[in-house]
N, CA, C and O atoms as CSV, one atom per row, in Angstrom:
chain,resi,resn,atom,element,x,y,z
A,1,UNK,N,N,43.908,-109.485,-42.390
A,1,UNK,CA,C,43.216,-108.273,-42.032
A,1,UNK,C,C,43.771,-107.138,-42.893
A,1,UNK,O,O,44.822,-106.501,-42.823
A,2,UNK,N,N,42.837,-107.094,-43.642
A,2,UNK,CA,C,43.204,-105.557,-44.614
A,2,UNK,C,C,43.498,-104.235,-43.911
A,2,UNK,O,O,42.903,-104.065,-42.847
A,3,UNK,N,N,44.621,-102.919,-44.485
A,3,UNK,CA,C,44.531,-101.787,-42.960
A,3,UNK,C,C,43.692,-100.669,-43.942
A,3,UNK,O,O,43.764,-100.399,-45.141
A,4,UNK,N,N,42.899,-100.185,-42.871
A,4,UNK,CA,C,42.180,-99.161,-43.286
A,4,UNK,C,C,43.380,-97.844,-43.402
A,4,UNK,O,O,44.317,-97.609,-42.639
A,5,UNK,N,N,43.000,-97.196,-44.509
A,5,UNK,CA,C,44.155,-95.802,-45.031
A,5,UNK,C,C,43.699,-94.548,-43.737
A,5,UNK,O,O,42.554,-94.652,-43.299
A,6,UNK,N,N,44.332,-93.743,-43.333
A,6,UNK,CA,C,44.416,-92.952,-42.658
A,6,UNK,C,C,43.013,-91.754,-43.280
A,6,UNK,O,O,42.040,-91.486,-42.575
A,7,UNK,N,N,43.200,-91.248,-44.540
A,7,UNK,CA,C,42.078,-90.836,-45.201
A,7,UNK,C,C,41.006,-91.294,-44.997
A,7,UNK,O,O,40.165,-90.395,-44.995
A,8,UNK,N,N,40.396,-92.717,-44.736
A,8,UNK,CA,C,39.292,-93.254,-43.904
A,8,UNK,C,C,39.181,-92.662,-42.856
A,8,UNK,O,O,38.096,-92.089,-42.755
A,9,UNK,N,N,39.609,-92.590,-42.316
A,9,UNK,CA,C,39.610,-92.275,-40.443
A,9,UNK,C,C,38.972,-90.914,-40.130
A,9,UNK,O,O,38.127,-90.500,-39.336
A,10,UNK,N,N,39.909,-90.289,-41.310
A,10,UNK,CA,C,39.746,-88.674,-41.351
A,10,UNK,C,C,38.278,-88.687,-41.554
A,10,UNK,O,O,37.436,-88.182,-40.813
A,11,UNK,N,N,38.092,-89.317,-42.634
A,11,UNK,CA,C,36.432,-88.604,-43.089
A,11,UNK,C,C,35.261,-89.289,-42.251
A,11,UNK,O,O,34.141,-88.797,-42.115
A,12,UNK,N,N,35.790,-90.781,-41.583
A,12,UNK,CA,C,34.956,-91.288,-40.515
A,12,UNK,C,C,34.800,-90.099,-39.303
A,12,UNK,O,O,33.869,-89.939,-38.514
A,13,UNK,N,N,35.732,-89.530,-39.414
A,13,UNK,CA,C,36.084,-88.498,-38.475
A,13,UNK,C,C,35.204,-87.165,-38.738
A,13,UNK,O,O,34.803,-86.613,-37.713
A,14,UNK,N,N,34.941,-86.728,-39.651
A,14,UNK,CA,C,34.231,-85.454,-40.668
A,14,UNK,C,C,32.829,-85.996,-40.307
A,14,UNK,O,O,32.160,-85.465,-39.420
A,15,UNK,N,N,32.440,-86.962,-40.945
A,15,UNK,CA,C,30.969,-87.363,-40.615
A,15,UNK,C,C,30.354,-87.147,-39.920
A,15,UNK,O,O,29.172,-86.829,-40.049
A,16,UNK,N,N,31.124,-87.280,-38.717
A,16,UNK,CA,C,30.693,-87.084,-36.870
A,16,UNK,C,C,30.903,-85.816,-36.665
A,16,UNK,O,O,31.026,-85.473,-35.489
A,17,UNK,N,N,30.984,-84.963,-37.537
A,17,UNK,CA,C,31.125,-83.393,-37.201
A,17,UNK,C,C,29.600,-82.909,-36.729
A,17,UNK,O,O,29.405,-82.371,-35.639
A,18,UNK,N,N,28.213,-83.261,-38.010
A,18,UNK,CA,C,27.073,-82.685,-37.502
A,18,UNK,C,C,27.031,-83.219,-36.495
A,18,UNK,O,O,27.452,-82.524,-35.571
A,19,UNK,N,N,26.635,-84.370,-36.180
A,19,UNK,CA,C,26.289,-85.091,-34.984
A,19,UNK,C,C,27.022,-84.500,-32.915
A,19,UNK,O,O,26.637,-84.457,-31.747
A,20,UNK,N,N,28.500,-84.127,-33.980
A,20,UNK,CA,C,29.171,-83.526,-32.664
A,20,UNK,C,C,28.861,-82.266,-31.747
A,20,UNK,O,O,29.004,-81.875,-30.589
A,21,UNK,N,N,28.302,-81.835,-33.086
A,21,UNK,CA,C,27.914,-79.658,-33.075
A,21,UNK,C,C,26.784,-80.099,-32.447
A,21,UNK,O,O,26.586,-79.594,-31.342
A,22,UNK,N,N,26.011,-80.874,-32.824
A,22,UNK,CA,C,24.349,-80.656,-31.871
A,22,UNK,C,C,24.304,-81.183,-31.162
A,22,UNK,O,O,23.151,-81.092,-30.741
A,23,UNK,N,N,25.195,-82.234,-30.210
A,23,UNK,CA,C,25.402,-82.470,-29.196
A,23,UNK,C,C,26.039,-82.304,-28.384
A,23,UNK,O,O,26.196,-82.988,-27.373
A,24,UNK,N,N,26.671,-81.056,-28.792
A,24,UNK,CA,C,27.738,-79.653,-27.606
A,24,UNK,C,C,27.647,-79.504,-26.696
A,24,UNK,O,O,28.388,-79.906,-25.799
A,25,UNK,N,N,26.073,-78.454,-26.561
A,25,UNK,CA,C,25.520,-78.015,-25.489
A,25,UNK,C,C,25.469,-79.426,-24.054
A,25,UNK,O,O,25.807,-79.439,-22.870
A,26,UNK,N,N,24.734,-80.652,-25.198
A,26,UNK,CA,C,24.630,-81.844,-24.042
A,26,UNK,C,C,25.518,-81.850,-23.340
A,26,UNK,O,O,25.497,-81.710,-22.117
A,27,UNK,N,N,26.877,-82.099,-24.382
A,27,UNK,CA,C,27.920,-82.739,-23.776
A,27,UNK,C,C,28.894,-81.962,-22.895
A,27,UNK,O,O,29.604,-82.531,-22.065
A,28,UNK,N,N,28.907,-80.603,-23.109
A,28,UNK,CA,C,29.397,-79.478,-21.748
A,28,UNK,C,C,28.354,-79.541,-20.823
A,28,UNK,O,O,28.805,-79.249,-19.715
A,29,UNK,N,N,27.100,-79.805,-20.780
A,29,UNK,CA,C,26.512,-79.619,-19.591
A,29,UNK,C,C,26.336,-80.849,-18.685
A,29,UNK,O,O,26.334,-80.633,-17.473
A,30,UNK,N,N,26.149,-82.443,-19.236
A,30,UNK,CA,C,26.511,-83.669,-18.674
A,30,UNK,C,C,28.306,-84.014,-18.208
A,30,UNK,O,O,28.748,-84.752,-17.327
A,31,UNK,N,N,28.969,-83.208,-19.133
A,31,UNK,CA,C,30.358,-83.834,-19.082
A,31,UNK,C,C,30.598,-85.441,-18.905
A,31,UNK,O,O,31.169,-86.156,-18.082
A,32,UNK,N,N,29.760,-85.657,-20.276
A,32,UNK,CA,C,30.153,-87.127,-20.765
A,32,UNK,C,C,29.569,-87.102,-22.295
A,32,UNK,O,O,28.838,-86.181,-22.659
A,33,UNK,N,N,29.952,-88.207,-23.191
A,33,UNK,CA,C,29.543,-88.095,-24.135
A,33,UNK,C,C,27.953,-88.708,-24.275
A,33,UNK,O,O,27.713,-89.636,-23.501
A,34,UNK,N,N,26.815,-88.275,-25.204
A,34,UNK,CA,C,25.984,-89.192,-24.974
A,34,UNK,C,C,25.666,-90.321,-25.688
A,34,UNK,O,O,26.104,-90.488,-26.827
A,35,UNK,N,N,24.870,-91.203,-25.078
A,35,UNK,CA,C,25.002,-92.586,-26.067
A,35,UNK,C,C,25.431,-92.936,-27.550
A,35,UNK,O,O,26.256,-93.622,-28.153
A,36,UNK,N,N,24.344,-92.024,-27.790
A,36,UNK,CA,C,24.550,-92.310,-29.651
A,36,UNK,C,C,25.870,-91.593,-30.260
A,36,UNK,O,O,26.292,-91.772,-31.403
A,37,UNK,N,N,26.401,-90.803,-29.345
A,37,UNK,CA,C,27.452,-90.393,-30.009
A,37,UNK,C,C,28.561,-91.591,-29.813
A,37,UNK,O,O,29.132,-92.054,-30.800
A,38,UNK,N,N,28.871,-92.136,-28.296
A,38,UNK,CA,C,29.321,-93.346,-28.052
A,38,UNK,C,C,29.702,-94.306,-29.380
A,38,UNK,O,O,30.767,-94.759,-29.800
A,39,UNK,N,N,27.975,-94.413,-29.940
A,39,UNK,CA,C,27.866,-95.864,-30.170
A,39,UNK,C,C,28.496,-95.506,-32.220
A,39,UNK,O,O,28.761,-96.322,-33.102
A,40,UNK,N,N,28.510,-94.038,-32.239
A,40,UNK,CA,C,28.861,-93.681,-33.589
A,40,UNK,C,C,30.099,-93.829,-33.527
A,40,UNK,O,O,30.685,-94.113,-34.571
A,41,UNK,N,N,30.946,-93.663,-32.135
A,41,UNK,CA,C,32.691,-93.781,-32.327
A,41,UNK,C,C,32.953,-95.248,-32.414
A,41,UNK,O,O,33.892,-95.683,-33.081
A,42,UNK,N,N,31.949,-96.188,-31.597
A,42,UNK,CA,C,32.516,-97.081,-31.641
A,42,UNK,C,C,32.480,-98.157,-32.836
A,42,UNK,O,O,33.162,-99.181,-32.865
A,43,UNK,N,N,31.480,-97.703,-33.904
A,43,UNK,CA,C,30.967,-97.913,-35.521
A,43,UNK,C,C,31.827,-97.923,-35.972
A,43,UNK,O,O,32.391,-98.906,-36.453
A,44,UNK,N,N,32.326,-96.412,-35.944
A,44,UNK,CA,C,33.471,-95.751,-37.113
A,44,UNK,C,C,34.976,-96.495,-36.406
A,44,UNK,O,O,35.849,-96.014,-37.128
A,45,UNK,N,N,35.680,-97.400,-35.386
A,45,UNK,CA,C,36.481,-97.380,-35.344
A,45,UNK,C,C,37.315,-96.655,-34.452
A,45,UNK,O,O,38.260,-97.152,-33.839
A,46,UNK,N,N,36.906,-95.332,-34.383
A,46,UNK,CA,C,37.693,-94.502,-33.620
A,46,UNK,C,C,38.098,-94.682,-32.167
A,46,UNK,O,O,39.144,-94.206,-31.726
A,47,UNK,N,N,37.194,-95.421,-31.397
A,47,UNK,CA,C,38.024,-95.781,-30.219
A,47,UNK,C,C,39.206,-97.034,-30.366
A,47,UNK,O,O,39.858,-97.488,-29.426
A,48,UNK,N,N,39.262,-97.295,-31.244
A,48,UNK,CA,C,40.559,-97.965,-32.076
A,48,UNK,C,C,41.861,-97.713,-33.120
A,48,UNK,O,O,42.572,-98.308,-33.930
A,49,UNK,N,N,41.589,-96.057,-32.345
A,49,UNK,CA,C,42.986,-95.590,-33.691
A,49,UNK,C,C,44.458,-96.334,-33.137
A,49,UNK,O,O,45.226,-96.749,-34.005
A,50,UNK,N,N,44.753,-96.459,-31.993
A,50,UNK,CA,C,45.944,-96.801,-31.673
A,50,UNK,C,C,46.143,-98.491,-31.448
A,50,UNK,O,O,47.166,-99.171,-31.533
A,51,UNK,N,N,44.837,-98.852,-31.148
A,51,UNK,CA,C,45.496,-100.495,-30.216
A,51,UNK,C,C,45.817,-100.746,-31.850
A,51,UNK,O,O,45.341,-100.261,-32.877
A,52,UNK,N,N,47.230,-102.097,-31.481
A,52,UNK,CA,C,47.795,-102.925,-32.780
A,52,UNK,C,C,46.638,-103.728,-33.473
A,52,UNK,O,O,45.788,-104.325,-32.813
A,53,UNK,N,N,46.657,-103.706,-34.810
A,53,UNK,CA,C,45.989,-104.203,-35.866
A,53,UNK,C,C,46.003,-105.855,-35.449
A,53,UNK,O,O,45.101,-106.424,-36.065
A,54,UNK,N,N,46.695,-106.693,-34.662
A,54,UNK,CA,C,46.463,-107.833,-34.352
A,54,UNK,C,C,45.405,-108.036,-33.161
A,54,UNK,O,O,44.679,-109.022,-33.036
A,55,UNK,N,N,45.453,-106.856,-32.261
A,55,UNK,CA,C,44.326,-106.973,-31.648
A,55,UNK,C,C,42.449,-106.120,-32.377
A,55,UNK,O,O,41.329,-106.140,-31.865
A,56,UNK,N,N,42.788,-105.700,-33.272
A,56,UNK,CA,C,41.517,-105.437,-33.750
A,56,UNK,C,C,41.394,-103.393,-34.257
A,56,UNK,O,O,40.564,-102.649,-34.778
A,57,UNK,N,N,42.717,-103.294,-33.711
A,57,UNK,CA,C,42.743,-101.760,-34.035
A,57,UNK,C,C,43.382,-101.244,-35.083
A,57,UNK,O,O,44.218,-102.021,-35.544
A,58,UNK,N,N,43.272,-99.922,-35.788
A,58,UNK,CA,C,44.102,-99.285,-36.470
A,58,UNK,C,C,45.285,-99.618,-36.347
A,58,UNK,O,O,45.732,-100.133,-37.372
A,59,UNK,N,N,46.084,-99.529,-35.401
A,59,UNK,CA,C,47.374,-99.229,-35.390
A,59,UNK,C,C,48.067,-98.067,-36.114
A,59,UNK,O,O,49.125,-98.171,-36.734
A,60,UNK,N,N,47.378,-96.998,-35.968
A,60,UNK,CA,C,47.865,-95.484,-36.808
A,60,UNK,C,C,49.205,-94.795,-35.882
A,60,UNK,O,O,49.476,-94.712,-34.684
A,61,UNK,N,N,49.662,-94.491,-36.791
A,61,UNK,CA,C,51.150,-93.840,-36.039
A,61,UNK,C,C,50.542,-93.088,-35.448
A,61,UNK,O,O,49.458,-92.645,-35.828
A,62,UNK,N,N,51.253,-92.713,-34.134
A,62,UNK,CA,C,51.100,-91.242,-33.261
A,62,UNK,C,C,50.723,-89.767,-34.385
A,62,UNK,O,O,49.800,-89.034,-34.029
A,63,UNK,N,N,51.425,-89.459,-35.592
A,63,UNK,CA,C,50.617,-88.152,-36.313
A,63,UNK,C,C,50.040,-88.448,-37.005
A,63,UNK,O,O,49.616,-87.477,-37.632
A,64,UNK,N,N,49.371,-90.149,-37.675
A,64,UNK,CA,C,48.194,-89.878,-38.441
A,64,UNK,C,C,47.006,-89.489,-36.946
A,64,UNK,O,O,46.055,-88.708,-36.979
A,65,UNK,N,N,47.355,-90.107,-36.063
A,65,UNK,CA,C,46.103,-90.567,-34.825
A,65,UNK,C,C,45.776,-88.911,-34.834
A,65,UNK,O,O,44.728,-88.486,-35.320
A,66,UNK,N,N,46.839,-87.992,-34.214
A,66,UNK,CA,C,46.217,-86.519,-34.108
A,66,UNK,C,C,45.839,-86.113,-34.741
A,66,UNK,O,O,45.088,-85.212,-34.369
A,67,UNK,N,N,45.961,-86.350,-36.350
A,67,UNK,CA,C,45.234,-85.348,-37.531
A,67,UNK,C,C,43.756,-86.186,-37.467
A,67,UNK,O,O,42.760,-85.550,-37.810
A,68,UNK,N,N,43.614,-87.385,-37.102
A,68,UNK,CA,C,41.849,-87.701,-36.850
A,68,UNK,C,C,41.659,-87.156,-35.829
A,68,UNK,O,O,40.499,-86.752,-35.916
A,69,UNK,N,N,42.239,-86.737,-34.447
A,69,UNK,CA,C,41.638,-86.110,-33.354
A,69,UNK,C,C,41.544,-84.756,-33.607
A,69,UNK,O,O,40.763,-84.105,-32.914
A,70,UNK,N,N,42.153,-84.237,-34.420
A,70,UNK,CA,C,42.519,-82.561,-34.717
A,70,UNK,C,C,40.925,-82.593,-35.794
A,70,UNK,O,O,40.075,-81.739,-35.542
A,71,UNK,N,N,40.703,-83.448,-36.751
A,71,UNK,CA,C,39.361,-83.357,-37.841
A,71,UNK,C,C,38.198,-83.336,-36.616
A,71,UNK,O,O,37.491,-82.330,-36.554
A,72,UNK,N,N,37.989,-84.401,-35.659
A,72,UNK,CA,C,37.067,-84.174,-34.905
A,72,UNK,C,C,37.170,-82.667,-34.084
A,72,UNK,O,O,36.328,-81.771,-34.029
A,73,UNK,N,N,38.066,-82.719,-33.681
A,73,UNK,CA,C,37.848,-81.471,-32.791
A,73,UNK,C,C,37.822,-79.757,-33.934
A,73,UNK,O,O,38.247,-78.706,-33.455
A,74,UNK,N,N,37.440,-79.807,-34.924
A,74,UNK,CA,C,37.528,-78.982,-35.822
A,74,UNK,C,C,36.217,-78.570,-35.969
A,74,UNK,O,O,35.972,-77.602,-36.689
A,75,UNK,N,N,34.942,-79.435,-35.129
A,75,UNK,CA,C,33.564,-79.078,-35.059
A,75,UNK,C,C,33.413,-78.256,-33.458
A,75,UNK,O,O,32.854,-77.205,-33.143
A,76,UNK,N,N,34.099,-79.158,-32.752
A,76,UNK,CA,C,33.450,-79.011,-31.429
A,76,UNK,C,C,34.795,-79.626,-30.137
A,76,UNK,O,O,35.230,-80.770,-30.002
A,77,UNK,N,N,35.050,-78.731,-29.589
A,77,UNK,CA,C,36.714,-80.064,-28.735
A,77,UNK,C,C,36.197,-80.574,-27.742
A,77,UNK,O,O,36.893,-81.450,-27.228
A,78,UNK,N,N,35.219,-80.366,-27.251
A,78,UNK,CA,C,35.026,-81.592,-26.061
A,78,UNK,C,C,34.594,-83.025,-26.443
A,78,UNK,O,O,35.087,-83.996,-25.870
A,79,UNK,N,N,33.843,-83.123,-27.232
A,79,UNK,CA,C,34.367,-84.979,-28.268
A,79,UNK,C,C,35.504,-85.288,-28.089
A,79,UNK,O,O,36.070,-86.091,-27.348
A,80,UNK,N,N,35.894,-84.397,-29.030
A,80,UNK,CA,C,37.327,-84.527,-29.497
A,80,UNK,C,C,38.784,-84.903,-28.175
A,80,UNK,O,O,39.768,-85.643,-28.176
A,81,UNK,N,N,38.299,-84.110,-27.391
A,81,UNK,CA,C,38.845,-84.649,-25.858
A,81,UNK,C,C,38.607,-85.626,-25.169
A,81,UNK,O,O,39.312,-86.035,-24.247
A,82,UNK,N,N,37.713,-86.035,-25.506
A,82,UNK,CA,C,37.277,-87.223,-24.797
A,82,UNK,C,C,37.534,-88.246,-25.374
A,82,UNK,O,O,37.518,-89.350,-24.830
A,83,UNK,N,N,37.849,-88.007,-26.730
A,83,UNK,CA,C,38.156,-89.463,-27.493
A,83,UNK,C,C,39.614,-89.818,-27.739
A,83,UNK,O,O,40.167,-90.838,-28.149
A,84,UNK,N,N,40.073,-88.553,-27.324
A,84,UNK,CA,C,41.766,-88.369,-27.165
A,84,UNK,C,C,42.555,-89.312,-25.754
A,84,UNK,O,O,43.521,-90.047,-25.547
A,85,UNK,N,N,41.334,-88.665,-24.998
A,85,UNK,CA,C,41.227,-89.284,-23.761
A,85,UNK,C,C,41.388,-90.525,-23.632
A,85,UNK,O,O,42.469,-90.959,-23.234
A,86,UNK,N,N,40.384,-91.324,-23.932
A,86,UNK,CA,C,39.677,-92.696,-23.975
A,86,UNK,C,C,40.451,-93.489,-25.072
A,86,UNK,O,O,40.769,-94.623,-24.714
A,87,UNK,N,N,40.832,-93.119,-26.372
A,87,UNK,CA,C,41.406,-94.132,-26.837
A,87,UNK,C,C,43.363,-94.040,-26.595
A,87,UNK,O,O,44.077,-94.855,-27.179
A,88,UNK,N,N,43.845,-93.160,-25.857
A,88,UNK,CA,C,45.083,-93.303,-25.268
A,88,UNK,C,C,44.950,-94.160,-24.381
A,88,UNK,O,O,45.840,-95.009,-24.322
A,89,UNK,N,N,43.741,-94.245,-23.336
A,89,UNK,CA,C,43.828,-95.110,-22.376
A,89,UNK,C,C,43.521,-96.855,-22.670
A,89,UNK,O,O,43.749,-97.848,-21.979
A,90,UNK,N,N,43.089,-96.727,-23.617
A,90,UNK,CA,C,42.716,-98.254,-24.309
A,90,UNK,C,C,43.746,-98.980,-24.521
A,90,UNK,O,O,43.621,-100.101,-25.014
């Protein structure tokens, strides 16, 4: 298993910026994320920054992991909280 560079993550991370901004309003007024945004974290990896690379995840140290949660939340922080959220608990 090849490891993806931290610079990946980041810009997997950037990508999801438009997508995050126009789904703001949704996502403060549902207080959840909505599907397609879901199904874009779970594309890019990102609900996998921390589990170990033998089970299928990044395995990114604790300060690469925040500088991808810090790029997401640089559009919009309630994503960005929630994915902080959710992939600590994974």
């Amino acid at each position: 298993m090849t490891e993806t560079p931290v610079t990946e993550y980041l810009e997997r991370a950037r990508e999801l910026g438009p997508d995050l901004e126009a789904a703001a309003d949704e996502i403060e007024r549902r207080r959840e994320l909505p599907e397609p945004i879901v199904e874009a974290l779970i594309d890019r990896g990102l609900f996998r920054l921390l589990l170990p690379r033998l089970l299928g995840g990044a395995e990114l140290p604790p300060a690469a992991y925040v500088q991808v949660i810090e790029e997401g939340r640089s559009t919009t922080p309630a994503p960005a909280g929630a994915l902080a959220r959710l992939t600590a608990a994974r």
